[in-house]
Residue, then its C-alpha position, 0 to 999 in steps of 0.5 A: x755516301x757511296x763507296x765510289x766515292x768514299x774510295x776516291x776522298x781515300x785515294x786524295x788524301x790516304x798518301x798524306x796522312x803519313x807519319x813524316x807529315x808535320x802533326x799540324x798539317x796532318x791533323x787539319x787534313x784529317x779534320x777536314x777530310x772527316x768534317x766534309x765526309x761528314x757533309x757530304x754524307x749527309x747532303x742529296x745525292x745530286x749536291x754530292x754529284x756536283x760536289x764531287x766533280x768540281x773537287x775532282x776537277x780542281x785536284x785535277x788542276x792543281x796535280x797538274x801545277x804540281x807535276x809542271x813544278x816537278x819537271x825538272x827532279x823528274x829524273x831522280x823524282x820519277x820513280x818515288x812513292x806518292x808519300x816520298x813524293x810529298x816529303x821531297x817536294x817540301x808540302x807542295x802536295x800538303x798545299x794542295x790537298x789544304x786548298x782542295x778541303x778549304x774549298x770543299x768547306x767553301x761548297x759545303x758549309x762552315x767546317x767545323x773548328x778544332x776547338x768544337x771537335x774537342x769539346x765533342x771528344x769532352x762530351x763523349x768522355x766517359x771519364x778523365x783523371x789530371x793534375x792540377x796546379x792552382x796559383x794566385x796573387x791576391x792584391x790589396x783592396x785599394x785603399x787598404x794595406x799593400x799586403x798580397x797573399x799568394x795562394x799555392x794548390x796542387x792536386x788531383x781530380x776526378x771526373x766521371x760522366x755524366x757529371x759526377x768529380x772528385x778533387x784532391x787538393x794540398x797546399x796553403x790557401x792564405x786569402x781562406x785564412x786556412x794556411x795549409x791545408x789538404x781537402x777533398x772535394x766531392x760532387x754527385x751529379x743530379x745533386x745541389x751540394x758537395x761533400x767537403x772532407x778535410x783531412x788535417x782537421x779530420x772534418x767533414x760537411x756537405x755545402x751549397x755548389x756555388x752557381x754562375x761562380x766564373x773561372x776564378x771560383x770553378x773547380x779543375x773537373x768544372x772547368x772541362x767540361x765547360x770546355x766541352x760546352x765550347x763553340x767557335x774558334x780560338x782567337x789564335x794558333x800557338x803550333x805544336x810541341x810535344x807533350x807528354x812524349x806526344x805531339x800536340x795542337x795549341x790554342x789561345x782562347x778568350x775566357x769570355x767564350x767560356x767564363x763570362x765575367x762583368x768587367x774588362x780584365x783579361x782572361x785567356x785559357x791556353x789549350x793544347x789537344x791531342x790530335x788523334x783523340x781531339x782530347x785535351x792535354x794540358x789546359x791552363x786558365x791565366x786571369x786578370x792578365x793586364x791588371x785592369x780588376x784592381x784589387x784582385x790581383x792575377x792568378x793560374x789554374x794548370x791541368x795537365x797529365x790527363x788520362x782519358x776514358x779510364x776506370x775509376x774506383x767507385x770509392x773514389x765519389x763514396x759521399x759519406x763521412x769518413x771513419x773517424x772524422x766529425x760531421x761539421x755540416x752546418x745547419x739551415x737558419x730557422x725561416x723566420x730568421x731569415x725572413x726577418x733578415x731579408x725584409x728588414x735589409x729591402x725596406x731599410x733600402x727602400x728608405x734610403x732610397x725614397x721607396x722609389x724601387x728595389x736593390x739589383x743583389x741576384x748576384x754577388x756583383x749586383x749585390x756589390x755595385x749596390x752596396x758602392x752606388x749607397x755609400x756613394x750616393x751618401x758621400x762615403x767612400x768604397x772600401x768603407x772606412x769607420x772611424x768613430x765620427x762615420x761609425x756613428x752615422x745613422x745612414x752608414x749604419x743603415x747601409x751597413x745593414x743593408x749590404x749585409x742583407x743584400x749579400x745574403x740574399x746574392x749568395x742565397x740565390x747564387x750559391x746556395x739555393x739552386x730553386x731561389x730567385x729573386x725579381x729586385x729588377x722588375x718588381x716595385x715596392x708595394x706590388x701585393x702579389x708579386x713574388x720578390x723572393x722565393x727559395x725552396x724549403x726542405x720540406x719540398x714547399x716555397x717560402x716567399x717575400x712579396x713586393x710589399x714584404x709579407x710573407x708565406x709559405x706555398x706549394x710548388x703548384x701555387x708559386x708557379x701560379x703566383x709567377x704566372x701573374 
């Protein structure tokens, strides 16, 4: 963009951008200037050319509407400053420097929404520090006892680019059966495991990062930065309040946008932005809010209180185990064992099945939906109930069995392994060379089930060409 040019976008909007102009207002027009300068600049010189003289020509159209409406307080207006005339005419001048942007996003593209500025300024973040509320609701399972267990957490988190957190966390988390509690979560970037340190037992141990976990299992620092992934618009404005002592944006955001989750529960995420940084705040993530996920109840992670760009202790992210306390680490089960596990659940499945195909458990819920479509196709019912005459069924202990399997399979796949996969869905009972399951070993190797449930152990080199098949 040249400088006649960027002088006369300043010479527009410069009088505006002005302390006594409402934040809202003053941030939309600041977005929208830097979006179209964005454009502008990078469009040909022709398109700018053309640009330039029809905006030129609608400010000139709407200055002079304004200028009729003002005729009548031109005897006390007239001698005003530009930024007085726009705090004593009400916005008139606010209207139409809107109007003026709004069409040259029309000219020149899609400007870019409020949400995706902030999850550039996230994206460009080289840290942050917060705190943290967690509160939750955990209803009954139906059919079991009406107990509901509240959950309250409080604490502190850590983020440094480009991915590595650390999370302080007190409080009572009764659904873990932990009661209180005060733990320390740490994650290095680049790295499949986190740290646990759990200060009131003096314990700590290294455990799987939990993958495709969705909003109501992300850690507060995980939560950000899919923030910073965000793209699209709010489904509503919520205005401006002060924060912190400082004006700040709102937002309501659809949780789908951000965590997709397989049902139709509603979840909302409440953002307020800075709108000088474009940073956020105070976020807070509410769950299950019309109560359509029976027996999860609702809950509510608030983070607020955050500081941006600022330098962090390195010991802050200092993974090993703390003087004093004991490595509780828990140990891979022989592959053997776990081989054993796996092929006797798929084939037990594939007999209660009529061998027709294998069980849908790459995830959790797929695992899950598998379990209730057995017990129902059965005539048993979800959550299972044992009394001694069921107990003692052969098919509810081979769909038991079963289940058990499956979700040692899904939790392998979806939390534990990240090198893991599973082909339940297209591959058939019987298929010799096709890979049903496969996940990485310590030694750098693959063990691997096939279609007809044998199994091997195989360089990276050949499972890719396994796959490939």
């Amino acid at each position: 963009m040249n400088r006649e040019n960027n002088q006369y976008i300043d010479d527009l909007v410069g009088n505006v951008l002005e302390d006594n102009v409402p934040v809202e207002v003053d941030w939309r027009l600041r977005s929208q200037l830097e979006a179209f300068r964005s454009r502008l600049g990078e469009a040909n010189a022709s398109t700018a050319h053309r640009s330039m003289t029809l905006s030129r020509r609608v400010w000139l159209g709407v200055s002079a509407a304004a200028a009729r409406s003002r005729n009548r307080m031109s005897h006390w207006i007239g001698a005003l400053t530009m930024r007085q005339r726009i705090a004593a005419l009400g916005g008139v001048g606010v209207t139409a420097i809107l109007a003026l942007l709004l069409l040259w996003g029309g000219i020149d593209g899609k400007p870019v929404s409020a949400m995706e500025r902030m999850a550039e300024g996230i994206r460009k973040a080289k840290s942050f520090k917060a705190a943290m509320v967690f509160e939750s609701e955990d209803a009954a399972q139906p059919g079991g006892t009406a107990v509901v267990k509240i959950n309250k957490l409080s604490g502190t988190i850590y983020w440094l680019a480009p991915g590595s957190s650390r999370m302080d966390v007190q409080g009572v988390a009764r659904d873990a059966g932990a009661g209180e509690q005060s733990i320390s979560h740490i994650r290095i970037v680049g790295r499949p495991f986190e740290i646990s340190i759990d200060h009131k037992a003096k314990k700590s141990s290294m455990n799987p990062i939990p993958r495709a976990m969705g909003v109501r299992r992300a850690s507060g620092p995980e939560i950000v930065e899919t923030l910073g992934q965000f793209s699209g618009e709010a489904e509503r404005e919520l205005g401006v309040k002060e924060i912190g002592g400082k004006k700040a944006y709102g937002f309501e955001i659809d949780m789908q946008k951000i965590f997709p989750v397989p049902d139709d529960a509603k979840d909302v995420a409440e953002v307020w932005i800075d709108p000088e940084s474009n940073l956020p705040v105070f976020v807070q993530f509410n769950w299950n809010t019309n109560l359509k996920r029976r027996g999860v109840g609702t809950g509510m992670c608030r983070l607020q209180n955050f500081r941006w760009n600022i330098d962090l202790d390195p010991q802050l992210f200092d993974t090993a185990v703390p003087k004093g306390y004991t490595d509780v680490t828990s140990k891979e089960p022989p592959v053997g064992k776990r081989v054993h596990s796996f092929t006797e659940c798929l084939k037990l499945y594939t007999e209660l099945t009529g061998g027709r195909r294998y069980p849908a458990a790459s995830t959790l819920v797929e695992a899950d939906a598998t379990h209730k479509e057995l017990l129902k196709e059965f005539g048993f019912e979800y959550p299972p109930k044992a009394p001694p005459e069921v107990s003692r069924n052969e098919n509810f202990k081979k769909i038991r069995r079963v289940a058990g399997g499956l979700y040692l399979i899904a939790f392998l796949v979806e939390r534990m392994n990240p090198d893991a996969a599973y082909y339940g869905k297209t591959v058939k009972p019987g298929e010799r060379d096709k890979v049903l399951l496969h996940w990485k070993l310590d030694d750098g190797r693959y063990q691997v089930i096939f279609g007809d449930l044998r199994s091997e152990s195989v360089t990276a080199e050949k499972l890719r060409a396994l796959e490939g098949k």
